[in-house]
C-alpha positions in Angstrom: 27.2 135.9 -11.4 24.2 134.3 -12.4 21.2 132.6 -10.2 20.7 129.5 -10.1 17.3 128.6 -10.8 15.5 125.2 -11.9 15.4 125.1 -16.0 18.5 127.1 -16.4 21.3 125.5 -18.8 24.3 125.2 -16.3 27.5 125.9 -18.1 30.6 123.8 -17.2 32.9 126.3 -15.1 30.5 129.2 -14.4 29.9 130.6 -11.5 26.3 130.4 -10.2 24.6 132.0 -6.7 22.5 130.0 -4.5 21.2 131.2 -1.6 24.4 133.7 -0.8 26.6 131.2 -1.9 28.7 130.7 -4.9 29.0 127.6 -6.6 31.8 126.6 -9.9 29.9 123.7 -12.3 31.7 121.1 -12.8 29.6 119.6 -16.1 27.1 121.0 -18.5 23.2 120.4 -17.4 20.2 121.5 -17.2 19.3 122.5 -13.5 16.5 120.2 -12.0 13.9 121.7 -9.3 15.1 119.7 -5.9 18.6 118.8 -7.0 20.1 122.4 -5.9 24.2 123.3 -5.8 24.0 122.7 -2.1 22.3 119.0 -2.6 24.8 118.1 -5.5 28.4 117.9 -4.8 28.8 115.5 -7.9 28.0 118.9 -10.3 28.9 121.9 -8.4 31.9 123.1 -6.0 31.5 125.7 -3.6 33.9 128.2 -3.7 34.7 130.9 -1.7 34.0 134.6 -2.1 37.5 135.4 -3.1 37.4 132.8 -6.2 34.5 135.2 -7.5 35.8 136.2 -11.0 38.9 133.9 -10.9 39.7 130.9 -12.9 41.3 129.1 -9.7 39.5 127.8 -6.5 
């Protein structure tokens, strides 16, 4: 699973880690500093630790 950090190229579906949790993309981007997984429903889902490594939420 990959961090997120700002200036990363988020990929539509991966699974990126913020602060402990996981988080699906829902689009392409680039990640912005101050627009975190947590603070952007519109681009990210959180999923649960069981989802980790599985195409289905």
């Amino acid at each position: 699973m990959t961090t997120w950090e700002p200036g990363i190229f988020v990929m539509h579906g991966m699974v990126y880690e913020h602060q402990g949790r996981a988080y699906r993309a829902r689009y392409g981007h680039t990640a912005l500093e101050g627009y975190p997984p947590d603070k952007t429903p519109d681009l990210f889902d959180p999923i649960s630790p069981k989802a980790v490594g599985s195409s289905h939420t």
